[in-house]
ZAZA-62641 format. One line per field, with one value per residue (C-alpha): x, y, z; residue number from 1. Coordinates in Angstrom, 2 decimals. Layout:
<recs>
east <- X  ... $
north <- Y  ... $
up <- Z  ... $
num <- NUM  ... $
</recs>
This chain:
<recs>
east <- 24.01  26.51  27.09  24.50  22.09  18.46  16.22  12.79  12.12  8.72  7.16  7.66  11.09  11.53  12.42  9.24  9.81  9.52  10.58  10.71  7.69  9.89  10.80  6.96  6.21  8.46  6.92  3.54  4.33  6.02  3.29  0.95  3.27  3.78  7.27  8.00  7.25  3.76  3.02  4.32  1.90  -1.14  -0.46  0.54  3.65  7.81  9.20  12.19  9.79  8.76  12.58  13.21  10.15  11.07  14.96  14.46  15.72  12.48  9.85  6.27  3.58  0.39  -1.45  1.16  1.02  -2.65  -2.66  -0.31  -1.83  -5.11  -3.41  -2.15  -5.00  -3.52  -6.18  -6.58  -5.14  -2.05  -2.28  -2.45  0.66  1.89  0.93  3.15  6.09  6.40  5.67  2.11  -1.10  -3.17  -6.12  -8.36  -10.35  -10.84  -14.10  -15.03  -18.30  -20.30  -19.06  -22.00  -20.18  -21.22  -24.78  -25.41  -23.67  -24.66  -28.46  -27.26  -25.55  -28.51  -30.63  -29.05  -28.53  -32.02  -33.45  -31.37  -33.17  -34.41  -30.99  -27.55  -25.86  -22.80  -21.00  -16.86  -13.81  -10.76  -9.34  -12.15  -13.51  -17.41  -19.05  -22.45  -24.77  -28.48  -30.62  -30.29  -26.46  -26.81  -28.70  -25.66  -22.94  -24.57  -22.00  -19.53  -17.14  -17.55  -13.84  -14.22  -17.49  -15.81  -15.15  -13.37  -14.90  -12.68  -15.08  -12.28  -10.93  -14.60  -14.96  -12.11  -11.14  -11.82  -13.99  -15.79  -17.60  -15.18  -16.46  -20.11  -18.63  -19.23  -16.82  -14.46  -11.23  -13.18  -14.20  -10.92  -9.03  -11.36  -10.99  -7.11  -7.32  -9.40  -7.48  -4.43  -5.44  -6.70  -2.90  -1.43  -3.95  -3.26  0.04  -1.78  1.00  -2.56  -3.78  -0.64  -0.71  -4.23  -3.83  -0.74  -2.89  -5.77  -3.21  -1.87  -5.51  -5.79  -8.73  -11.71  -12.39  -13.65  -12.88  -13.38  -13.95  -17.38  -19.81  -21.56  -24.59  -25.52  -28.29  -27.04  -23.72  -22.40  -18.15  -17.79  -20.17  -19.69  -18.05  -20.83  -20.52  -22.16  -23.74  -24.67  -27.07  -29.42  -32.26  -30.53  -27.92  -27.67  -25.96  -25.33  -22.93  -22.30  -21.82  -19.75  -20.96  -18.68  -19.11  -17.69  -17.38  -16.08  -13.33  -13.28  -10.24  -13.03  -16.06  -13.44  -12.47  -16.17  -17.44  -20.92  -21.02  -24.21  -25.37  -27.81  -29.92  -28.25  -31.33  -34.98  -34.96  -31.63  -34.20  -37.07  -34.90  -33.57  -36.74  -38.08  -34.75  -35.56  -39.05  -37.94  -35.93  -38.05  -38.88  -36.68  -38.79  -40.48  -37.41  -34.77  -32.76 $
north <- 24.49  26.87  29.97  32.86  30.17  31.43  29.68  29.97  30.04  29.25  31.73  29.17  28.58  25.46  25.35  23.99  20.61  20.81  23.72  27.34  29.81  31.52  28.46  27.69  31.15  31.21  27.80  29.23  32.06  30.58  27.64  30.98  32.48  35.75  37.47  39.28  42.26  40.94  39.68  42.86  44.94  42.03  42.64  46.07  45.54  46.43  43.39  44.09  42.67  40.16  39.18  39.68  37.32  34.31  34.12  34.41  37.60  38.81  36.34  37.47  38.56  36.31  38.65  39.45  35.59  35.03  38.31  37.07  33.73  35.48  36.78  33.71  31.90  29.45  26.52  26.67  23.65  24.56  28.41  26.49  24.83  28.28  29.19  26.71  26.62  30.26  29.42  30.37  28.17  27.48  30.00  27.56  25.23  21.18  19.58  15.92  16.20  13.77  16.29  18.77  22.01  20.60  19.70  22.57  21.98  18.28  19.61  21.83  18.85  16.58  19.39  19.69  15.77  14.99  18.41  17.34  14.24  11.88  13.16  11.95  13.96  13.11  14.64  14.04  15.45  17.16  13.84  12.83  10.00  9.83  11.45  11.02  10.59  10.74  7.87  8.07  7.58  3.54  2.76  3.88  1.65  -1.69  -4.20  -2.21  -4.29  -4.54  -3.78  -0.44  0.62  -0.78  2.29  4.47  5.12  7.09  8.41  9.41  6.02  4.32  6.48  4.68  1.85  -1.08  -2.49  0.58  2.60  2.49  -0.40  1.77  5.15  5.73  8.16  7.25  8.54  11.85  11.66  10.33  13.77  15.51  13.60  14.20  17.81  18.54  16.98  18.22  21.52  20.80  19.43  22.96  24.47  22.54  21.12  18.09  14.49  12.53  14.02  13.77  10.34  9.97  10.95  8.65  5.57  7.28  7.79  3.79  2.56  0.55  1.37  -0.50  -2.91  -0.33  2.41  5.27  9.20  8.82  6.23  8.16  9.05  12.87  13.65  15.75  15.79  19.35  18.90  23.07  23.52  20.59  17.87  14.57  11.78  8.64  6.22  2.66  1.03  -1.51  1.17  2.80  5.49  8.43  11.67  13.65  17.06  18.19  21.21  21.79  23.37  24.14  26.32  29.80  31.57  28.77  28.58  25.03  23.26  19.91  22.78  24.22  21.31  19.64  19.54  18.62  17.10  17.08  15.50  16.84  15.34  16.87  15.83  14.68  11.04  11.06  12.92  10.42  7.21  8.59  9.99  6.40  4.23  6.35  5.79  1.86  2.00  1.59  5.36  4.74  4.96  7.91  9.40  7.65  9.47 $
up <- 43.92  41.94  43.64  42.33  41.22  41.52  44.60  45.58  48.99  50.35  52.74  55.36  54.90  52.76  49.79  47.49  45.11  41.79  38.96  40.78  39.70  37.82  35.10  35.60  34.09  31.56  30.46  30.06  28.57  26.14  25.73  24.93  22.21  23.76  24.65  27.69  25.96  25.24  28.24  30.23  28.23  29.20  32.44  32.95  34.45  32.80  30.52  33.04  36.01  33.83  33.21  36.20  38.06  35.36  36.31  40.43  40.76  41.80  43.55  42.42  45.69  45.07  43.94  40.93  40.69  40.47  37.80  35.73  35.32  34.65  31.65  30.70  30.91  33.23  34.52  38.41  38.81  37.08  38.70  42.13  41.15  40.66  43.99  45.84  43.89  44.90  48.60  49.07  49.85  47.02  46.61  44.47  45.97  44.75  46.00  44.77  42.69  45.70  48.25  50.34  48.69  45.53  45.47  43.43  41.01  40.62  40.52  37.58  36.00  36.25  35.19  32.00  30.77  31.96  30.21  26.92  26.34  23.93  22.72  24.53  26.87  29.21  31.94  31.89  33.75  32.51  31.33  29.74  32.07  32.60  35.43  34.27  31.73  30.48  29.61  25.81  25.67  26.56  23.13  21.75  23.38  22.18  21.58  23.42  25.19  29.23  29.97  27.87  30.06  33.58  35.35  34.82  31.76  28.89  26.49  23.69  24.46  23.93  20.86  19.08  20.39  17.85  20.79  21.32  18.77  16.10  14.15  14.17  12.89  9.14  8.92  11.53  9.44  9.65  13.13  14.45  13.06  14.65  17.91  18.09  16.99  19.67  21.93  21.01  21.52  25.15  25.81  23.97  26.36  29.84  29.42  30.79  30.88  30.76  27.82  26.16  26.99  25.90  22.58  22.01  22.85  20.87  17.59  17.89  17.58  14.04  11.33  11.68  8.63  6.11  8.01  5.08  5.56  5.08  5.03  1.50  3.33  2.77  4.98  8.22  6.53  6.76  7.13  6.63  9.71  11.91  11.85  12.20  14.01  12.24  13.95  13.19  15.91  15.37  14.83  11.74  11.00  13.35  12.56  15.28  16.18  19.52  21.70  25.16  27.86  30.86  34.30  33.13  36.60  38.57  40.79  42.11  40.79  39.57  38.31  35.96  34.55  34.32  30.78  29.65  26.01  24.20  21.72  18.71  15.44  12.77  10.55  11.04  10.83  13.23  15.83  15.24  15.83  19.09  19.96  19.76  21.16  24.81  24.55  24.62  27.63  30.81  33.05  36.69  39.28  40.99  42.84  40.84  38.30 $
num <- 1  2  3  4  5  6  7  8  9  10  11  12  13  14  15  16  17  18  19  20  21  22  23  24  25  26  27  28  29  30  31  32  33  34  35  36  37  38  39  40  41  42  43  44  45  46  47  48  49  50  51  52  53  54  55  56  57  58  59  60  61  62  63  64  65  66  67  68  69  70  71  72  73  74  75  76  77  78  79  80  81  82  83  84  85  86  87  88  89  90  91  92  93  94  95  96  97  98  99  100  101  102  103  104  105  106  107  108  109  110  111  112  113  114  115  116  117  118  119  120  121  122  123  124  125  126  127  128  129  130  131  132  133  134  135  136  137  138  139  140  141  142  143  144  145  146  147  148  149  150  151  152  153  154  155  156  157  158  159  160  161  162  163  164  165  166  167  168  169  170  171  172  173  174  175  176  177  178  179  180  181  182  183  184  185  186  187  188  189  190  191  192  193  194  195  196  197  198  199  200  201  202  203  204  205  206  207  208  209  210  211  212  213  214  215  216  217  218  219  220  221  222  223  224  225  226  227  228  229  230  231  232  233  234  235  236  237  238  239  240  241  242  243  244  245  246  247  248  249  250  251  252  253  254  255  256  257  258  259  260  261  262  263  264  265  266  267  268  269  270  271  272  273  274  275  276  277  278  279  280  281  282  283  284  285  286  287  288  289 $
</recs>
């Protein structure tokens, strides 16, 4: 290493792998838009510590690490990452959703996809594989391929993969933009080399035969509120929009990244056809689901 070369040094002595905090900084502030300046004013502190923290000269305490990726808006995973590329333990805890600490949570989870039907609801993780679901959402994958629903499941990928849903969505062009956008900003937002990944695979997909922005159908259609998705299944056109809900106050590395995706009519007959496609699938037993 050239002489005068900035090093982090771990608290135990070693020197951590990876980029020092100090280039990890930089990169988020950066990924956020904001200059020194800004962020110095964010967090209260000189643009001269701030300087000084991103080039080595200064190695951040954890508590002026954990504050300035609260004002960066830095994902725990990523602000654990932080954490040990400066030399500390990581604060943040990461449970498996089967594990005893969070039984909780899984009751809350259930709670919601089993409160949310006849209407589709599913649980996925921060890359977007399934974690669980409600009875209504199998109607939907009929004639889904069984590679695309082996575990792990991808529900982007199953979205618009020509042997997923893709050949069933009326106004896939539509839904497809929508798709990437989103995920593109998740990636702007997390930094995340799955994602990014994710959304190349997504982007080489082909168009289904006919694929068009819309399928011409105007009931439930409103693109400068939500956009729809359209649904062909064997019991008629569904038009649906959906909502995220996520665990605002947690700090458990898999709670913060859990996302529940729900699914609503977005017109009358949409809500009577998926009232009646659950009422077709047989109750589980008494102490089953």
């Amino acid at each position: 290493m050239p002489p005068g070369t900035p090093q982090t040094t771990a608290r135990n002595g070693r020197t951590p792998a990876g980029p020092p905090v100090g280039a990890l900084l930089r990169s988020w502030r950066q990924r956020r838009g904001l200059s020194q300046l800004d962020l110095a004013c964010e967090a209260d502190i000189s643009s001269r510590h701030v300087s000084f923290l991103e080039t080595g000269r200064s190695q951040p305490s954890r508590a002026m690490l954990i504050h300035l990726a609260e004002r960066l808006d830095v994902p725990l995973r990523e602000r654990n990452a932080l954490l040990v590329a400066a030399g500390f333990a990581p604060v943040y805890s990461e449970h498996g959703l089967d594990s005893p600490a969070m039984e909780a949570a899984r009751k809350a989870v259930d709670l919601v996809l089993t409160g949310h039907e006849p209407f589709p609801a599913l649980a996925v993780d921060r890359h977007w594989q399934l974690l669980a679901a409600n009875r209504a959402v199998a109607p939907l994958l009929q004639g889904v391929s069984a590679e695309l629903l082996s575990p792990p499941v991808n529900v982007l990928r199953l979205s618009l993969h020509p042997d997923g849903l893709a050949g069933r969505i009326g106004n896939w062009t539509q839904w497809r933009e929508h798709v990437l956008s989103r995920l593109s900003r998740q990636i702007e937002a997390s930094a995340d080399p799955v994602l990014a990944a994710l959304y190349r695979e997504l982007q080489d997909y082909p168009a289904p035969p006919g694929a068009s922005d819309d399928d011409g159908g105007e009931a439930g259609h409103h693109p400068d509120v939500v956009v729809p998705l359209r649904l062909h299944t064997s019991s008629g056109l569904l038009s649906l929009f959906s909502t995220t809900t996520v665990f605002g106050t947690a700090v458990d590395v898999t709670l913060s990244e859990l996302a529940i995706e729900a699914f609503f009519p977005a017109d009358a007959e949409t809500a009577d056809r998926l009232r009646r496609m659950l009422a077709e699938i047989p109750s589980p037993p008494r102490g089953e689901g």
